[in-house]
PAGULUM-830057 format. One record per residue (C-alpha): z, x, y; residue in one letter; residue number from 1. Coordinates in pm, whole numbers, padded with zeros to 5 digits, always signed. Layout:
N
       c3       c1       c2   residuo   num
        Z        X        Y         A   NUM
...
//
This chain:
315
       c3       c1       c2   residuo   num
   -03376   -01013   +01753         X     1
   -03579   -00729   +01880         X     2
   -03854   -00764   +01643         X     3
   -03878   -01191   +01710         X     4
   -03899   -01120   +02108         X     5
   -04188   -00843   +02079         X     6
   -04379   -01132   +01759         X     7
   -04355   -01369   +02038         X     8
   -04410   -01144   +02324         X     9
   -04637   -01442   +02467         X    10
   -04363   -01656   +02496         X    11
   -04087   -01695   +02828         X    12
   -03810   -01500   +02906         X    13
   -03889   -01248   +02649         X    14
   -03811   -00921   +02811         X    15
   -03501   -01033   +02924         X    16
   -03410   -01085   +02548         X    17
   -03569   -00789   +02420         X    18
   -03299   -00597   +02697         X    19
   -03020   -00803   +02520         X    20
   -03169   -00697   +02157         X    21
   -03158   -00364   +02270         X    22
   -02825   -00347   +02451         X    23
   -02644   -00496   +02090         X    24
   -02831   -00249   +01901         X    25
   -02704   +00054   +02080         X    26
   -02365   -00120   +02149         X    27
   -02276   -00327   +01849         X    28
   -02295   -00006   +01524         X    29
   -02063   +00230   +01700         X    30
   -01800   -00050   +01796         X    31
   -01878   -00164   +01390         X    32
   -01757   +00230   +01234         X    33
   -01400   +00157   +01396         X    34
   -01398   -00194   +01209         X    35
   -01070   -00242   +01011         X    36
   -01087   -00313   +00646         X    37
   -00905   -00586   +00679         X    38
   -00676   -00797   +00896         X    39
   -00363   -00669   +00793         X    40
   -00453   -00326   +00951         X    41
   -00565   -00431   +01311         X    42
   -00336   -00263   +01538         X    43
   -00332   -00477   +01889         X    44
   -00585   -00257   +02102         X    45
   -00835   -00314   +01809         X    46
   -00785   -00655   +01769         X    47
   -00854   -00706   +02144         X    48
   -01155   -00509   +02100         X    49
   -01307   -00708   +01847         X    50
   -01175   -01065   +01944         X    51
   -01316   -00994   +02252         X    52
   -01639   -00849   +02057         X    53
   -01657   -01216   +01869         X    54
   -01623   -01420   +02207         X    55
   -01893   -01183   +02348         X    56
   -02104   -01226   +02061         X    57
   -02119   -01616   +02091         X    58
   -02159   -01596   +02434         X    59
   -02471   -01382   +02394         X    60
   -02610   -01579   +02067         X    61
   -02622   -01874   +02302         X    62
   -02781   -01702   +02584         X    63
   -03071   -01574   +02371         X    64
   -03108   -01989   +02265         X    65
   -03116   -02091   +02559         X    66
   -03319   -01829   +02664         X    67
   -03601   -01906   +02385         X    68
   -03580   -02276   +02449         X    69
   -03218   -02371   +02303         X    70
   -03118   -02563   +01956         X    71
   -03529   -02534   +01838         X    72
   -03493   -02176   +01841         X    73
   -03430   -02020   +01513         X    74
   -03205   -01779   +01687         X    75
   -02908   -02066   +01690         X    76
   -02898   -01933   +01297         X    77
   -02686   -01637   +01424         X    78
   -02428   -01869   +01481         X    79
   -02347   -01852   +01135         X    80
   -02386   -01493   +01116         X    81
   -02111   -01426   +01376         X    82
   -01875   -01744   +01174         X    83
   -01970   -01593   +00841         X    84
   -01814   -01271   +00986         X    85
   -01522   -01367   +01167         X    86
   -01389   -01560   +00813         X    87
   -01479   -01256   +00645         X    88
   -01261   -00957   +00858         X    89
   -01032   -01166   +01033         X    90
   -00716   -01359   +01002         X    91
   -00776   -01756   +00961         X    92
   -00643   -01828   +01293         X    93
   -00865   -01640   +01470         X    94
   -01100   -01710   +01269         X    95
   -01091   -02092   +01320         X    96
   -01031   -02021   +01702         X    97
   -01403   -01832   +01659         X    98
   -01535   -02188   +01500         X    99
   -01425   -02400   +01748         X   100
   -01574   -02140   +02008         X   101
   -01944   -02173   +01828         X   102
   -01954   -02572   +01795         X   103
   -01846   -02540   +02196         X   104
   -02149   -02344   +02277         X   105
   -02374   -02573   +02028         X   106
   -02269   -02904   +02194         X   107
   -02274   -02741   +02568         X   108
   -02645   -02659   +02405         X   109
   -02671   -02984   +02272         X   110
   -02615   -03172   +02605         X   111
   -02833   -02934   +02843         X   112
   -03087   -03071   +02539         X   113
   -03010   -03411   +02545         X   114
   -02987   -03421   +02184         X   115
   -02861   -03777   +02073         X   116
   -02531   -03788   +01977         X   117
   -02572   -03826   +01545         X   118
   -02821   -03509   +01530         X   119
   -02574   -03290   +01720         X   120
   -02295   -03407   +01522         X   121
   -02487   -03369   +01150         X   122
   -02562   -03031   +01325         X   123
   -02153   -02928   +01448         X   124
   -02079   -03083   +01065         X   125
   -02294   -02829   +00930         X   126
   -02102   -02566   +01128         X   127
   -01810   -02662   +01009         X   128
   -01877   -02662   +00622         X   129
   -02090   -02329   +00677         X   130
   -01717   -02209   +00832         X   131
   -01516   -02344   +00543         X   132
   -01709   -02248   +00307         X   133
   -01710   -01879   +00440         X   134
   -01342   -01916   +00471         X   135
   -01261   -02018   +00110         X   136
   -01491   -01743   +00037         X   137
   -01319   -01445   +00223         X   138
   -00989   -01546   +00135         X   139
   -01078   -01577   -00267         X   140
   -01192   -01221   -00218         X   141
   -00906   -01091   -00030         X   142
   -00668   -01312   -00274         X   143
   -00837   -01139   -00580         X   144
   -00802   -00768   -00396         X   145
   -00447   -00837   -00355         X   146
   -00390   -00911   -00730         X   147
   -00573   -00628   -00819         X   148
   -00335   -00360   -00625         X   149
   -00029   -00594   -00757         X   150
   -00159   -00517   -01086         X   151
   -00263   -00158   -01024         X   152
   +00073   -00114   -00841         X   153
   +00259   -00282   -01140         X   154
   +00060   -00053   -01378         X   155
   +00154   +00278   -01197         X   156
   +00505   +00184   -01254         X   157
   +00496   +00111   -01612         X   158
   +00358   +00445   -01607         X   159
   +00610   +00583   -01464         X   160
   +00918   +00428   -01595         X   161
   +01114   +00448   -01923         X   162
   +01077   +00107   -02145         X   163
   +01471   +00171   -02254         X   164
   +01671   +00220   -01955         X   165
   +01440   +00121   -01633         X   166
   +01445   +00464   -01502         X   167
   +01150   +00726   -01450         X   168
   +00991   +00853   -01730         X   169
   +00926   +01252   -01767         X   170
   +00615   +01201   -01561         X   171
   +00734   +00994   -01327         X   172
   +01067   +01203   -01218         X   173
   +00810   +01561   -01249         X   174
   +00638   +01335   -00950         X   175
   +00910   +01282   -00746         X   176
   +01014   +01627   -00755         X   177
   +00684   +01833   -00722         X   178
   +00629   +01572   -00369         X   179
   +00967   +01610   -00293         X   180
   +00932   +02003   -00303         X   181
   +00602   +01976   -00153         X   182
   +00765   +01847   +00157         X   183
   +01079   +02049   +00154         X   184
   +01129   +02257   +00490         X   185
   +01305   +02538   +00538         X   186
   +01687   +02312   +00638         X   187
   +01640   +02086   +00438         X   188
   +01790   +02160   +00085         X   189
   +01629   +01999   -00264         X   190
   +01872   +01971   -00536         X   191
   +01845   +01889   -00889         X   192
   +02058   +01786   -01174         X   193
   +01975   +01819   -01545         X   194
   +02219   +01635   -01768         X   195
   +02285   +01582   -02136         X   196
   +02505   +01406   -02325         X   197
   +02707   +01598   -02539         X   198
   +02754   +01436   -02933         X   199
   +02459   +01172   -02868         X   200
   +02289   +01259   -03134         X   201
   +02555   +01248   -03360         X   202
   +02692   +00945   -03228         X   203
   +02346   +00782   -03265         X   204
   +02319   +00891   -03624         X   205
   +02656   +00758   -03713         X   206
   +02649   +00415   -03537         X   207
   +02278   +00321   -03522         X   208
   +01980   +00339   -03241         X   209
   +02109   +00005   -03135         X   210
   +02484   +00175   -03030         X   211
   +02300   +00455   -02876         X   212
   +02000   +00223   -02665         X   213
   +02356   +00074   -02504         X   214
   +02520   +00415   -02437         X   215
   +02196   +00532   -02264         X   216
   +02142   +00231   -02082         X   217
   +02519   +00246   -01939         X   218
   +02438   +00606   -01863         X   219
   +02167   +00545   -01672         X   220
   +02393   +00258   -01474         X   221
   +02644   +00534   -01406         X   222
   +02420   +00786   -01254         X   223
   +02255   +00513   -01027         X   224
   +02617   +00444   -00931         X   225
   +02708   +00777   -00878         X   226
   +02418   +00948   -00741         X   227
   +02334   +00842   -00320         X   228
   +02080   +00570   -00211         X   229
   +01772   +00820   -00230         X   230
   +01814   +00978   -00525         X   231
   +01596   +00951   -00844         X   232
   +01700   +00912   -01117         X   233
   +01453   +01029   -01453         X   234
   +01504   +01050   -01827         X   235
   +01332   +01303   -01986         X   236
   +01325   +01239   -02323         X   237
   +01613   +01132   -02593         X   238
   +01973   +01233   -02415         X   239
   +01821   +01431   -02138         X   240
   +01841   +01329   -01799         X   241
   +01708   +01458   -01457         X   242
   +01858   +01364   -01082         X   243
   +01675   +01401   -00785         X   244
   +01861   +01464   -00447         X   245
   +01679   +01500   -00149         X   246
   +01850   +01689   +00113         X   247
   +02161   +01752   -00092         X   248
   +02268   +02114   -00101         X   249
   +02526   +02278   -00375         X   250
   +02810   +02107   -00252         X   251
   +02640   +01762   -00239         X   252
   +02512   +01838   -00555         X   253
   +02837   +01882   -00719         X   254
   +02982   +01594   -00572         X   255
   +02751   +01323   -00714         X   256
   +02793   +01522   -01044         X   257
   +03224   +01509   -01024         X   258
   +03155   +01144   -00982         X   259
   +02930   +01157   -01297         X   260
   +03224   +01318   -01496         X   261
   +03463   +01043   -01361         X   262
   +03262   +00705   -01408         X   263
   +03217   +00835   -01757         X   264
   +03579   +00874   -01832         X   265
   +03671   +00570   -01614         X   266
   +03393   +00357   -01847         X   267
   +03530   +00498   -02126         X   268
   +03165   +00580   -02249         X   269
   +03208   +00768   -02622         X   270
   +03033   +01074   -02494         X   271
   +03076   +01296   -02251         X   272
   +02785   +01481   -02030         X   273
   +02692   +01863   -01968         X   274
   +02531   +01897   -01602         X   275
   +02318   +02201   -01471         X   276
   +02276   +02202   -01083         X   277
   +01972   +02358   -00926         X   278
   +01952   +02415   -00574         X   279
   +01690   +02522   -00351         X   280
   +01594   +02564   +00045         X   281
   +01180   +02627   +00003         X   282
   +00891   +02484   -00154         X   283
   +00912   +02622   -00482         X   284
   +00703   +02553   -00783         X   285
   +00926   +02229   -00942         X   286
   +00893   +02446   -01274         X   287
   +01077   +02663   -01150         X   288
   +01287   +02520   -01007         X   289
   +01398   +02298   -01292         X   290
   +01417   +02623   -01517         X   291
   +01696   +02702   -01323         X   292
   +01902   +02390   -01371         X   293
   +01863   +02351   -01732         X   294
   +01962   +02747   -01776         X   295
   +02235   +02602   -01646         X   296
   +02316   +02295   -01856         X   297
   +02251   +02557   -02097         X   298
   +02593   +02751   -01975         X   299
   +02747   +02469   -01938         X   300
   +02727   +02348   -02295         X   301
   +02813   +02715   -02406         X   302
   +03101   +02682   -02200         X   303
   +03264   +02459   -02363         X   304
   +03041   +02109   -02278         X   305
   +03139   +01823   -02045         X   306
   +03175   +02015   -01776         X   307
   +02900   +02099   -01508         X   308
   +02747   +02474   -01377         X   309
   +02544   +02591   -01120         X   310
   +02244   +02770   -01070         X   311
   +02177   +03088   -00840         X   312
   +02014   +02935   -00525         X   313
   +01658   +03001   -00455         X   314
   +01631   +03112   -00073         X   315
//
């Protein structure tokens, strides 16, 4: 814009729209750097600003026509820059609301012209398709970005869960408790349980993988039943489980793990399960930390198994 008023310097009317080239250059980048990257993120003072950026920006693409002699001017071309736009960053609603804004301002344009009626309407046509075609466009793109974090998401998981039971994997439950941890403030207690079933492997020798793929699937159905709405629940490997309880203390902790002990007898499951509790009230490192619960599952077992022990709490 700046450059076509100074190459036609000669011409009428063209300081005016070198002052309005000027004014969008300094005006228009900085209001661009706070641009959302994408609809779903415009809070409602930024979607005033740039709705009412749009409007602006028609009204001053058909000043600068009319200004340089209206629909001869190659200037009118903007009109598809601000359309192409508009389909691009923002929702289709607002986005057709922007078309039906340009093809006013092209017919008011029109009329002041006296352009007959079938070249202004091949002209608004053109609009249009330019518009739909920008629309089909934008949404594709955004269509094939959303697929891509389904798929990314849907990745991460499989990551991060066990094929077997549906629960987290190693790495997945060492996640949740290092940002768990991570978090942790001083009141607000992070306790762990580390579980194994006691006879598994026997039992799994004796009556088959199949047998045992049930027994650890029905596990893992007890703990989600017995452990609160915002636990985790991981499986470490073979028999070995890990529960995550955020803000649960020692007493919490050994609540959710009586209620372990009891859906297993009530469900008559053929094995019983060894529990270490781990407790703690700062960040510590989550190696630590789960140290201390399997030393003791470890006295558990050696006390006899089927029964559950508690670590010394880290303050």
């Amino acid at each position: 814009m700046v450059f076509y008023a100074v190459l036609t310097w000669q011409q009428p009317q063209r300081a005016v729209m070198l002052s309005i080239g000027l004014a969008a250059l300094l005006l228009v980048p900085p209001l661009l750097l706070l641009l959302p990257a994408g609809s779903a993120t415009l809070v409602r003072w930024r979607a005033t600003l740039y709705y009412s950026l749009e409007i602006v920006g028609i009204g001053v693409v058909t000043t600068l026509v009319w200004l340089d002699g209206g629909l001869g001017s190659p200037l009118t071309l903007l009109y598809l820059v601000v359309l192409v736009h508009g389909m691009a960053v923002y929702p289709t609603s607002v986005a057709m609301g922007m078309t039906a804004l340009v093809l006013g301002a092209y017919l008011l344009l029109a009329l002041a012209a006296g352009v007959d009626v079938a070249r202004a309407t091949t002209a608004a046509g053109a609009i249009l398709l330019t518009a739909a075609v920008a629309a089909i466009g934008a949404r594709s793109h955004i269509s094939l970005q959303q697929h891509q974090l389904r798929i990314q998401a849907l990745l991460h998981r499989q990551a991060r869960t066990d094929g077997l039971t549906g629960a987290r994997n190693r790495q997945g439950i060492e996640e949740a408790i290092d940002a768990q941890l991570a978090r942790t403030a001083s009141d607000s207690p992070t306790a762990v349980l580390a579980l194994d079933l006691d006879g598994f492997k026997v039992l799994n020798d004796t009556e088959g993988h199949p047998v045992g793929d049930r027994i650890l699937q029905q596990v893992v159905a007890i703990l989600e039943h017995a452990s609160r709405a915002d636990d985790v629940i991981g499986r470490q490997g073979g028999d070995e489980f890990l529960v995550l309880l955020p803000d649960a203390d020692g007493e919490a902790a050994g609540r959710v793990a009586a209620r372990i002990h009891e859906r297993l007898a009530t469900e008559s499951v053929p094995v019983t399960v060894s529990i270490g509790i781990a407790t703690t009230t700062r960040r510590e490192d989550a190696r630590a930390l789960l140290a201390r619960a399997d030393e003791a599952l470890y006295s558990a077992k050696r006390d006899g198994r089927g029964r559950t022990c508690r670590a010394l709490v880290s303050h």
